[in-house]
Every structure is written in structure tokens, then in C-alpha cells.
N, C-alpha and C positions, 0 to 999 in steps of 0.2 A: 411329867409327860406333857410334850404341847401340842399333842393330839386325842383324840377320841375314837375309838371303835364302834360305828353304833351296824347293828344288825336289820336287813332289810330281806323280806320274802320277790320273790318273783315267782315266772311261771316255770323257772325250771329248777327251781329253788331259794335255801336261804341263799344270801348273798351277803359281804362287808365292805363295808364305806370307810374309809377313814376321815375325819372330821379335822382340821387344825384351820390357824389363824396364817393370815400372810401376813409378811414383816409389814405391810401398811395398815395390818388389822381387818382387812376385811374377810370375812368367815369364807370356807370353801373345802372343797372333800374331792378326795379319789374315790370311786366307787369298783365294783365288779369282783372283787377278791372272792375265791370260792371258800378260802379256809382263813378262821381269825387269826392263824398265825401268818400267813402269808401277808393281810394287811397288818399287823403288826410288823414286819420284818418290812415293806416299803415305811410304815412310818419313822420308823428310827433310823432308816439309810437317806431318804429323799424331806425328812422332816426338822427332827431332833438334831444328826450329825449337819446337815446343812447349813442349820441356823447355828450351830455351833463355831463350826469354822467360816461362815460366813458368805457360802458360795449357795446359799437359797434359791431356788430357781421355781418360779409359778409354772405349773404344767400349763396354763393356757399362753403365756407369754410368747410360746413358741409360735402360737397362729400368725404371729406378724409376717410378713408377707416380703420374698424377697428383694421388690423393685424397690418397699419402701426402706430398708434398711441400706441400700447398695444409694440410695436420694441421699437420706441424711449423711452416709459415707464419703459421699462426693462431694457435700457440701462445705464439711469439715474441713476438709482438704484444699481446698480452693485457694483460700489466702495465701496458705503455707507454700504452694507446689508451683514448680512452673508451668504454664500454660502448655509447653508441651508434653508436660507430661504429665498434663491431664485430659490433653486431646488424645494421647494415645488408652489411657485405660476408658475413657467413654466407649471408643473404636474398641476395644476388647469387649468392654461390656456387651454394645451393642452386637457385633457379629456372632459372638462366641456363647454370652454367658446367659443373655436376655431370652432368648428365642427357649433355652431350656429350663430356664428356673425363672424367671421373672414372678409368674406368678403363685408359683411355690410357697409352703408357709414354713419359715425356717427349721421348726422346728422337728419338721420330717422327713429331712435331707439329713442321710447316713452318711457314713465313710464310706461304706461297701459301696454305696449309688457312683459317690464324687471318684473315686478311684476307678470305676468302670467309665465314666464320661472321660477323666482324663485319658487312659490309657488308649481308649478310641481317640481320642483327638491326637495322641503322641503318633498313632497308622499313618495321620494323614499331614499333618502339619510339623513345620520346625521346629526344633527343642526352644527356642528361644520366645516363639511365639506361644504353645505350649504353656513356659510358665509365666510368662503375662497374664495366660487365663487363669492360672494357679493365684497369681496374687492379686486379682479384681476379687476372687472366688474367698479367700483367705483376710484381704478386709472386711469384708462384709460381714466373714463368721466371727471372726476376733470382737468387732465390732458388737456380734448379739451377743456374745460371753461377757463382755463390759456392763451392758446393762441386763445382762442377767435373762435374756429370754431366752438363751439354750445355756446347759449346764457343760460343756462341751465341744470345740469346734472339731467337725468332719473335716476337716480339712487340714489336723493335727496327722504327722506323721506318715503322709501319701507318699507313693512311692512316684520319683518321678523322672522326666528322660532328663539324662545328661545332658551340660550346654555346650555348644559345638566348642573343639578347641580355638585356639587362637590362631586366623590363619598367618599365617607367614610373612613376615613384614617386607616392603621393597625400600631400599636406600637409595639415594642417589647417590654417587660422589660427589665430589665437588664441583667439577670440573663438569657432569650431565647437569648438574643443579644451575651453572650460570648459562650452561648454553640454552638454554627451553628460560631463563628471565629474559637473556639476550635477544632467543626468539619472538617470547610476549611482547618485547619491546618495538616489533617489529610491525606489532598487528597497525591495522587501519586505523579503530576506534579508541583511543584512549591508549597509546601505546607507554607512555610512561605510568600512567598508572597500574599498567597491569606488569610490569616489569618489577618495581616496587612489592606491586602485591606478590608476587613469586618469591621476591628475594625477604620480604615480611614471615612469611609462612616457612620457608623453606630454612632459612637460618634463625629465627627465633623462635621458631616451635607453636605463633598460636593455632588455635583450632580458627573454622570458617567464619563462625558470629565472633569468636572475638577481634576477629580480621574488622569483618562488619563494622562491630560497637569502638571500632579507635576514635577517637577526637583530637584534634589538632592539641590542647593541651596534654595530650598521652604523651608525644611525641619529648621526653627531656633529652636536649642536646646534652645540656651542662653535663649531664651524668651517666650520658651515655644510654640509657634507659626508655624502654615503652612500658607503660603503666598499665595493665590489664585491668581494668573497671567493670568491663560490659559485655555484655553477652547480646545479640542482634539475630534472630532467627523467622526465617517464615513460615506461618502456622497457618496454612490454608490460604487464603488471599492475603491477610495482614501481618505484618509486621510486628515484632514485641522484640521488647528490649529488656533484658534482665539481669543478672549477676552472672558471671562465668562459670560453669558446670562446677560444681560440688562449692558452689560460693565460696571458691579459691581468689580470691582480687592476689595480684603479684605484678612485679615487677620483673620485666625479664632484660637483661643483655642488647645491646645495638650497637652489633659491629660497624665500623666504618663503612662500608661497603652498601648496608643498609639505610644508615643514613643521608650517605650520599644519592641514594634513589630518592629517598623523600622528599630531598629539598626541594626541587620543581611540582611536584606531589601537592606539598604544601604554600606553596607559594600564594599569595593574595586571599590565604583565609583566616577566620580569625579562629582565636582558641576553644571557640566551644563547635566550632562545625566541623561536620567528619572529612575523615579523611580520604576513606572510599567511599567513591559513593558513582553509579554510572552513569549514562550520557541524560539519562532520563530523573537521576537524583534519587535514585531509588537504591539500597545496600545489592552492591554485586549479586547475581545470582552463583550461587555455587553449581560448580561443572563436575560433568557425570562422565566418563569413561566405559560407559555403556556402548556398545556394539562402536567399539573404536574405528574401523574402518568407516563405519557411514558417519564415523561423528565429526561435525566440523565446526563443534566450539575451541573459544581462543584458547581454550587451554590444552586441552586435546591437538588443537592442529600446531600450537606451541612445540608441543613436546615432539611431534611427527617431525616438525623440520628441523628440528635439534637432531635428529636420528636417537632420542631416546622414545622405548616402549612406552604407550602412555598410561597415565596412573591416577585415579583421583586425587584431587589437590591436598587431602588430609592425610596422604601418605607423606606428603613433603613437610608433615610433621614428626615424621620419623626419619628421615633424612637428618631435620636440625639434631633429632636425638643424638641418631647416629656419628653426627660432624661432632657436636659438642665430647662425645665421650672418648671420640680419637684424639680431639684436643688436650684431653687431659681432664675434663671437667669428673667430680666426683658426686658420688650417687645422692647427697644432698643438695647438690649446687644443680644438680639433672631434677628432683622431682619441684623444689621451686621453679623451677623455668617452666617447665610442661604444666605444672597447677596443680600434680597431685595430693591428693589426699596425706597420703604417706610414701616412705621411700621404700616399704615392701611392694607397694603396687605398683611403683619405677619399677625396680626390680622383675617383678613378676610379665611386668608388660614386654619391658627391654630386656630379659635375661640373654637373649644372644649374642648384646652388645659386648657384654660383660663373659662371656667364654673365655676370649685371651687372659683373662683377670685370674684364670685359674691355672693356666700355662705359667703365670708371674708365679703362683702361691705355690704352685711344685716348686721353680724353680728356688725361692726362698727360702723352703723348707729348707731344700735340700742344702744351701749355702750356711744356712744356720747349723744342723746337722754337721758339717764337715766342720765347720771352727768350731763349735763343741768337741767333737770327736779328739781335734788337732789339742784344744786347751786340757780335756781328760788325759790325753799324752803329756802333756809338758806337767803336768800334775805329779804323772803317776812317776815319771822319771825324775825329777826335782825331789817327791817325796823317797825314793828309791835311795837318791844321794844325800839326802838328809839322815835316811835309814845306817848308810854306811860309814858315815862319817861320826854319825854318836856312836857305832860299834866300834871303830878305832880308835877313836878319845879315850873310851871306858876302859880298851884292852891296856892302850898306854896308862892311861892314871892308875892302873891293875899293877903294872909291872913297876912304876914308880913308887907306888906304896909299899911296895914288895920289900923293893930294893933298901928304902930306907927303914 
């Protein structure tokens, strides 16, 4: 047994203690039990079987305090994550999770509590935002079960709000896609650059920072190819530079068309200076589509004298989707170009593109179907005259054996 029962009076009675060692050795006890089987029966579930399987947990452990385990958490993390996406769970921490638990001691945060907090916050806030707090909420406990100061994360199994579906993608055609470059090209400031950057975005699929993070050596003519290396985003006043979302580096396509915008683009730079960059040297600011009629950035007023609806610039990564998969390109050669991860998530992202693709698979079916059907005919009637013609050999060589 690697505990002890020892008995103790008070003023409303006996009382039991359970006595054992923690796995560092230092001596310590539960006290209060009214009946010695009751602390017997916590010693063998929280004592005996714990040390056994290895999931030991010090009742006081859990005093540790929430602000300081959610430090050490962020700390951790630092190296590994991108800067944006550790300004956004700070901004969760802070607004959402600080004000209610900071000073909390972990070990006395339920499931019942966390599910009542989130479901209140699902009344008022976006599913999206929502589980943001769910996962600042969900590092931090995962994090005390690692080291062991709660035997348990609350935060195992919550019920929680769906994330919005996906809204509905806009294409361009082709033919809207050059008329709004046509018009970029038209603006005051910087009109070949932003013509480029239209026809950059709009036929080869990057997102906005890797627009950004291009460098004059991205650019290979010889092979037709822009090199995706870098990722360029603004994180409050400063600028960082980083790997391309899910540290995808690739290689995408460079139609003629696109290159021929570059060329003056590039002209008098060297290899390692970027490519965009604006009248002040600083990474374009990416354009909002926000209350389109008062808006009168170039992109927005781009798109207005084109006579196309305007549309944020990262939908014209769904335009290249869209051009590339009428072209013919196939669901492997689509999720290398976009950067993803895998081609389930092309797929899942782009499934509308791929609808006529099931118009083909009827129609296939049904063509395979019909020359089966035709070849089971020609089978069964071949085998038919096969049938007949061994029954009239046998009848003959019947009658010739007869005969002689």
C-alpha cells in the first residue's frame, strides 16, 4: 500500500487522513473523510492506481494560477508560431479569457463553469471568434495535464457553436479580370505596378503577403515560374516577414501575359529587391471593399470603372482557381499552385468548381455501361452460335457413325 490511514478527532468528530508520499517524495495527506473506508477508497483511486498508470496528480498542484500557466503557454510558443498568430490569441486572451479567469487557480475551473462561460459568449459573439477563446482556454489546460497540476482538462469535450459555412466564392472571368488590370493600370500612382499586381494575384493564385514577400530573384523567366518563398504581413505598425501560410514554399505558373506586365515592374532592380513595393517603399497596403460606394481605393475604383462589382483583392485568388480549372488543370496541379496543404482541402474549398466533373462521371458511366451492355450482346450471341453449331457437328458425326 503506498498510503496510510491515520485517525484524527475534532470537534465534531473522529475524522481520516490519508497519508502517502509524492512521486518527488515529499510526505503529504488528504484529510476530512468521515468513514475509513471512504478514505481508503480515495487512496486506491487518486493514490495507488495513479502511481500506477502514471497519471499522479498533487491535490495542491492545482493552486497554480491561471495568468501563470497561460505566460509559460505563450512562451512556448513564441519561436514556433507566427507573429500573427500570436497577436491574435494575446487579443483573445486579453479581451475574452483574462478578465474571467486570470486569477483563477486551475485547479478549480469545472467543465460545468467552462461550458456555461462559453455558451454565454456563443449569445453574443461569432462562432469563429467563440472558438478562438475555446483554444487560448484549451492550451492552457492541456498544458496543466502535461505537468500534471490537474488530473483532467475542463475543457475536454464542450459542446460548441458551429463555424460559419463557407461563404460563397466570386469568380471573375476572364475577360472582367483584365478589364479592372487594364483599369489599375490606368491609376495616377504607380499605374504599371498595380496592373501587374492584379494580373500577379488574379492568374497565379498568390494570397496578399506573398504578393508582398516577391523578390526580383522569385521572378524565373527561363521557366516560366514565380517562386513563393515569403510571406510579408502587417502586424500592428510593423511589418514581418515569414514563410507562406501552412509553410507551403512552391512554385506556381507564369503565364505570358503576367510576365509581360513584369518586365517594366522589374526593370532597373536587382535580385534580391522586391518587387512590390509603394511610392513610399513600403509592402502595398492591402484594399478593403468595405462600404464600396464611399470607397475610393485603387482597387476598388479599379474594379468600379471596369464596370465589375468590387470585391476584395484575395477573391482574385479564386478567379486564378477558377481560370486554371476551366483550363483543364487537375486537382493536384490546383492544390500545388494555391499552397495547400492537401488536395482534400482544394477540393473542400473549391468543390463548385469541380460540379461539371460530375456531369463528365454520369456521363462516362453511362458510355462504359452501354459498351459493356453492346460487348455482353455480342458475347451472348457468338456464344449462342457456338452453342449451335457444336449441336450440328455432334448430330452429323451421330449420323455418320450410324451409317457406317
Amino acid at each position: 500500500m503506498a498510503y496510510t490511514i491515520r485517525q484524527y478527532t475534532t470537534k465534531s468528530g473522529k475524522r481520516y487522513e490519508v497519508r502517502y508520499r509524492k512521486p518527488d517524495g515529499v510526505p503529504t495527506g488528504k484529510r476530512g473523510f468521515r468513514r475509513k473506508m471512504d478514505a481508503e477508497a480515495w487512496g486506491d483511486q487518486h493514490v495507488n492506481a495513479a502511481k500506477r498508470d502514471g497519471s499522479f496528480v498533487d491535490q495542491s498542484a492545482g493552486r497554480a494560477l491561471v495568468s501563470d500557466i497561460y505566460a509559460e503557454w505563450m512562451d512556448s510558443r513564441r519561436p514556433i508560431l507566427k507573429p500573427n498568430t500570436i497577436r491574435t490569441d494575446e487579443a483573445t486572451w486579453k479581451t475574452h479569457v483574462e478578465p474571467e479567469y486570470a486569477a483563477r487557480q486551475i485547479g478549480s475551473i469545472t467543465h460545468r463553469e467552462l461550458q456555461a462561460f462559453i455558451s454565454g459568449k456563443a449569445e453574443k459573439l461569432a462562432p469563429s471568434t467563440v472558438l478562438k477563446i475555446v483554444g487560448v482556454l484549451k492550451g492552457i489546460c492541456d498544458l496543466a495535464v502535461k505537468d500534471r497540476l490537474i488530473a483532467k482538462a475542463p475543457t475536454d469535450e464542450l459542446a460548441l457553436p458551429r463555424r460559419e459555412g463557407r461563404r460563397l466564392h466570386r469568380y471573375l472571368t476572364v475577360d472582367q479580370l483584365l478589364a479592372v488590370a487594364d483599369e489599375a493600370g490606368r491609376a495616377r500612382i504607380q499605374p504599371t505596378d498595380r496592373k501587374a499586381l492584379v494580373l500577379v494575384l488574379g492568374l497565379c493564385g498568390l494570397r496578399w503577403g506573398e504578393m508582398c514577400g516577391l523578390k526580383v530573384e522569385d521572378v524565373d523567366y527561363g521557366r516560366r515560374r514565380i517562386h513563393v518563398r515569403r510571406n510579408v504581413t502587417r502586424i500592428g505598425s510593423e511589418w514581418s516577414e515569414t514563410s507562406p501560410k501552412s509553410h507551403e514554399m512552391r512554385d506556381v505558373p507564369m503565364p505570358s501575359i503576367v510576365g509581360e506586365a513584369l518586365l517594366p515592374v522589374l526593370a532597373g532592380k536587382g535580385p534580391s529587391d522586391w518587387v512590390f513595393r509603394d511610392h513610399f517603399g513600403r509592402p502595398p497596403r492591402n484594399q478593403s471593399a468595405a462600404g464600396a460606394k464611399s470607397n475610393r481605393t485603387w482597387f476598388v475604383s479599379a474594379c468600379r470603372r471596369a464596370g465589375v462589382e468590387p470585391l476584395p483583392p484575395h477573391d482574385l485568388r479564386h478567379t486564378a482557381a477558377s481560370i486554371a480549372v476551366h483550363a483543364g488543370a487537375n486537382i493536384k496541379a490546383l492544390q500545388r499552385m494555391l499552397g495547400h496543404k492537401s488536395a482534400a482541402m482544394t477540393l473542400d474549398v473549391y468543390a463548385d468548381l469541380f460540379d461539371s466533373d460530375l456531369d463528365d462521371v454520369a456521363r462516362t458511366i453511362d458510355a462504359a455501361v452501354q459498351i459493356a451492355s453492346q460487348d455482353v450482346g455480342k458475347t451472348w450471341a457468338h456464344g449462342l452460335r457456338s452453342n449451335v453449331e457444336t449441336t450440328e457437328n455432334v448430330g452429323i458425326k451421330g449420323v455418320e457413325a450410324g451409317g457406317r
